[in-house]
Structure formats: structure tokens, C-alpha cells
N, C-alpha and C positions, 0 to 999 in steps of 0.2 A: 748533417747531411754529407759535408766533404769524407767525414770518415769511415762513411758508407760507403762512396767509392772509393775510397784508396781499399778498402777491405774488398772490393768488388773488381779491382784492376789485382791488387793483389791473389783472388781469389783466380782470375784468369789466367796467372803465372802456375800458382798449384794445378789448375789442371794441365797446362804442360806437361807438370813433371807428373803426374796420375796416367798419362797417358803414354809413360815411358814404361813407367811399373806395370802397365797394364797389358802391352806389349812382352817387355822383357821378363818381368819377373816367373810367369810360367814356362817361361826358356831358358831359366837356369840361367839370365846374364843379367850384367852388373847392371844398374840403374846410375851407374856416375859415369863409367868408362864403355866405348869411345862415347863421344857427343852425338849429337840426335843424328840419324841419316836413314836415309829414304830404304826401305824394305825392298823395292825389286831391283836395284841401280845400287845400292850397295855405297853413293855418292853421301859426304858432308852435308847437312842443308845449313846454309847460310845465317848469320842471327836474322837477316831481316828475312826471310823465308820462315821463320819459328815465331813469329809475332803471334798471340793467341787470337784465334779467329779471322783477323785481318791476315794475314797470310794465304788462308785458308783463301778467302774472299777472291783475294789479288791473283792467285796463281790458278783459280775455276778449279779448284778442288786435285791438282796434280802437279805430279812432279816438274820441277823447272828443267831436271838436267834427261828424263825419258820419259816426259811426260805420263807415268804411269797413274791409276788414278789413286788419290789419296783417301781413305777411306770415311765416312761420314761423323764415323763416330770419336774423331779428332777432334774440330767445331764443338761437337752436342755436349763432350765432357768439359771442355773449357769454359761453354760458356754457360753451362749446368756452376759447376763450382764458382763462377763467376758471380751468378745471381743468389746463390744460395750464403754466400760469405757476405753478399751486400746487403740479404737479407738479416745475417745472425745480427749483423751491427747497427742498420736501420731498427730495428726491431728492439734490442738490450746493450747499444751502447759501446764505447767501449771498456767491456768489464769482463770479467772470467767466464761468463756465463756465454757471451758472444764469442768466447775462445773456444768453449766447450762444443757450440753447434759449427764452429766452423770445423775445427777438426773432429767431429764424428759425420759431418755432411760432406768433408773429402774423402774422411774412410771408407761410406755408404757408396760415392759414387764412384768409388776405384775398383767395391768390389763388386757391384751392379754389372758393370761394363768386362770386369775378368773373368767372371761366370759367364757370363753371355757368349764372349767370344771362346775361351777356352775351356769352360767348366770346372776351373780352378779358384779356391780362395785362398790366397797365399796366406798362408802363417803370418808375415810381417804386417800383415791388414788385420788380420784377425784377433791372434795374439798379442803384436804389437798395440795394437789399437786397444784392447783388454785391459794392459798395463796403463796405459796412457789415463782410459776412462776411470780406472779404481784413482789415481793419483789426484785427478782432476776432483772425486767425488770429495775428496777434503778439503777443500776449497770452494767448488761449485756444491753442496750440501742438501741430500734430498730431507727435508722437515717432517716427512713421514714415511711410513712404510710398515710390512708385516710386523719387522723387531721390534718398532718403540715401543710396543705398549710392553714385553716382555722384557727390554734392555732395564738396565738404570740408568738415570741421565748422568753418565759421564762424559766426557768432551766429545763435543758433537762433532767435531770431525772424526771420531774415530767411529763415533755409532754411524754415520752417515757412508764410511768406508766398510763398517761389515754389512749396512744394508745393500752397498753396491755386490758385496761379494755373493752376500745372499740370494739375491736377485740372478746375477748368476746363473751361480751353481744350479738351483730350483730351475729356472728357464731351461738351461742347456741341461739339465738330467732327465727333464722333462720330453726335450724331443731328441734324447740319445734312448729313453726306452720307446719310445714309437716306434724309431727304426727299431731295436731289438725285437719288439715285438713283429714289425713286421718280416721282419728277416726271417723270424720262427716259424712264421704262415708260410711266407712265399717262397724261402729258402734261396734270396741273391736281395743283394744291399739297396735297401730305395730311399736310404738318407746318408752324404757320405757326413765325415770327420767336421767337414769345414766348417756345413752347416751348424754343426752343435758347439763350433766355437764362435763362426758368428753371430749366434742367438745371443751369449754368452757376451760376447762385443755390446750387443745392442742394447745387457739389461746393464748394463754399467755405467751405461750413457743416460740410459731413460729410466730407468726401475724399473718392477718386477711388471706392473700392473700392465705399463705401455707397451714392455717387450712381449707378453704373450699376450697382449691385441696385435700387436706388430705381426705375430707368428700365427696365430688365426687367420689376419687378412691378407698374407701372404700366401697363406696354404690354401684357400677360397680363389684368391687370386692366380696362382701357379695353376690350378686344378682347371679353372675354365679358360685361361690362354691356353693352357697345354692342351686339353683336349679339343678344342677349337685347330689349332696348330695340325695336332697330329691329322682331323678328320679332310683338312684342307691340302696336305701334301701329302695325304696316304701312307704315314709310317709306321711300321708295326708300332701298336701298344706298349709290350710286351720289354721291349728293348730299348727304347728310344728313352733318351737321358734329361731329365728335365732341368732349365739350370735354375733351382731352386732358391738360391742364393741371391740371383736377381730380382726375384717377386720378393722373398724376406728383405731387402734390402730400399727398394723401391714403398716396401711396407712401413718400414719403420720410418723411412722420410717424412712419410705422408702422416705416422704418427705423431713425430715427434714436432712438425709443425701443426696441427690440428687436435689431437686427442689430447699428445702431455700435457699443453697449457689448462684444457678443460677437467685432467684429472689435479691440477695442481689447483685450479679455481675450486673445482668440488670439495678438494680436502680443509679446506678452509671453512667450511661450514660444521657446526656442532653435529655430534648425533645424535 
């Protein structure tokens, strides 16, 4: 249990730092340089002013030096990756496996919250995060998948690394001809780039089967918040930008703690 929370106080630190990237990174600035400081005051915040959550608490949600307000979703990412990192280690320990959900449960929630406010998925979540999950697949080892029965059993880390690849590619090619397709009908872009790297993020983490439920229930999900959204503030159809990267993101969380155990339990049973 103690190493539940230390992964759970540690997890509160990464969302700090997620919610620098989350701010900065679609403004073209550095995520090291300067140190955190208040967006309307332009002022240094203090270490004990960056405390994760309790700061938040202490200071009623705004700035100490202009009082300006601090926005909510400071708190909700922190203490989002907070529970979710004390779950990966409550849950598996400390082992690779618990390394693997906490860093693809920071990546989910950095890029949930970047879409959301800017409509951006930064390449370094994306891609970066892509790299990370193939590496991890040798090590953290998916035991099935489309290729086994067609691979031959050579070192399972490496069949286990081209089923992350595979997964992939297949997921993200899958919803870059969607958009193509739709582009051909409607003639202007209704999927950008990010998402079809984020899908691609998601089938590296979870395989092939989870990432396109992932993108099902995301796409179901994006489709009745959005049009819900749109009918409640009146905004043309036609234009308004959905940030889709959010539901896909928020999707695969919800898969990868509820469906992947249940596809991992099923494949365990004969055919």
C-alpha cells in the first residue's frame, strides 16, 4: 500500500509538470525554461504556491500576487494523474506493467486536457509517447494478438514488438482513410493528423482489439457530447471544431482500465 502512494504523491508531481506542457507546449515555449508563473501577472509562483492541489485549495483557486483566477483544470489534472498512478501500483505492483499504465495514463491525460483547451495534440505526446509504448512492448509483452498465429515463435519480445507496430499501423491507417474518405464527400478536413497519431499512441499501449474499441467509443462518445454541445449554445454544425482527441483519449482510459483486462481474461480461454 505505501507504494501506492508514493506512486500517487508522485503521480501528483507529473501532473504539475502535464500542466505546463499543456499550457505551453501549443505556444511554441519551453516546458523547462522560465519556471511556472501566473498567465495574467506575468509574476514567479512561489514553490509553496505549486504544491499539487493544496495550493490550489490554500489560495481559493487564484493568484496570490493579482489575484486573478486560476483555472480549474489545474487541480482536476493533478489530481486525475494522481489517482490514476496510485491506481496502476495498487492494482500491479511495483513492476513494468504498473510503469506502462502510468506513463500511457499521463500521456492520455495531457492530451485529453490539450485538445480540450487548444485543439492541439502535440507530437511530443503523440509520437513521443508511440516510441516509448513500442519500447515498453518488449518488456511489458502482449501474449496474443492478430500475428501469432501467422509469426513463428521467435523471441517473444520481438513478436510482441511487431504486434505493437501492427496494431499501430492497422488502427491509425484505419481512421486516416475515414478522414480521406470523408474529405472526398465533404470536401474540408473532419479528422486532423494528431488524431491518427494518437490512435496509433493508444494501439501500442493496449493492442490492436482495445485501441479500435477505444476509437468506437470515442467516436459514439464525441458524436453525442458534440451534438448535445452544439444544440445547447447554438453553433453552426458546419464549422465548429470537435476536439476529438479528448473523447478518443478519455476512451481509451476507460478501456484500458475496464475492457483490456477483460480482453486479456477472454484470451486465455481455448477456442
Amino acid at each position: 500500500m505505501i507504494e501506492a502512494w508514493l506512486a500517487g504523491i508522485f503521480g501528483l508531481l507529473i501532473g504539475s509538470f502535464l500542466n505546463v506542457c499543456i499550457h505551453r507546449m501549443p505556444r511554441d515555449l519551453s516546458v523547462v525554461r522560465p519556471r511556472s508563473f501566473c498567465p495574467g501577472c506575468e509574476k514567479p509562483i512561489a514553490w509553496f504556491d505549486n504544491i499539487p492541489v493544496v495550493s490550489y485549495l490554500v489560495l481559493g483557486g487564484r493568484c496570490r500576487h493579482c489575484a486573478g483566477r486560476i483555472g480549474w483544470r489545474y487541480p482536476v489534472v493533478e489530481a486525475l494523474t494522481g489517482v490514476l498512478f496510485f491506481a496502476s501500483v495498487q492494482s500491479h505492483g511495483m513492476t513494468l506493467v504498473a510503469l506502462k499504465y502510468c506513463v500511457f495514463s499521463a500521456l492520455m491525460v495531457g492530451l485529453v486536457f490539450m485538445d480540450l483547451e487548444e485543439l492541439i495534440l502535440a507530437d511530443e505526446f503523440t509520437l513521443g509517447g508511440t516510441l516509448i509504448g513500442l519500447i515498453l512492448s518488449m518488456w511489458v509483452q502482449f501474449e496474443s494478438g492478430p500475428l501469432h498465429p501467422f509469426l513463428p515463435p521467435f523471441n517473444q519480445r520481438w513478436l510482441s514488438l511487431a504486434e505493437a507496430a501492427f496494431a499501430a499501423a492497422f488502427s491509425a491507417g484505419a481512421l486516416w482513410l475515414i478522414g480521406a474518405i470523408y474529405y472526398r464527400i465533404r470536401n474540408r478536413e473532419g479528422l486532423g493528423l494528431g488524431d491518427v497519431k494518437m490512435t496509433a499512441l493508444i494501439a501500442v499501449f493496449l493492442g490492436l482489439q482495445p485501441a479500435l474499441l477505444a476509437l468506437m467509443l470515442g467516436s459514439v462518445l464525441g458524436a453525442v457530447v458534440g451534438l448535445i454541445y452544439i444544440f445547447v449554445t447554438r453553433k453552426d454544425a458546419a464549422t465548429y471544431e470537435l476536439p476529438f482527441g479528448s473523447f478518443l483519449g478519455a476512451a481509451a482510459l476507460g478501456v484500458a482500465w475496464l475492457a483490456e483486462p477483460l480482453f486479456r481474461w477472454l484470451s486465455g480461454f481455448p477456442a
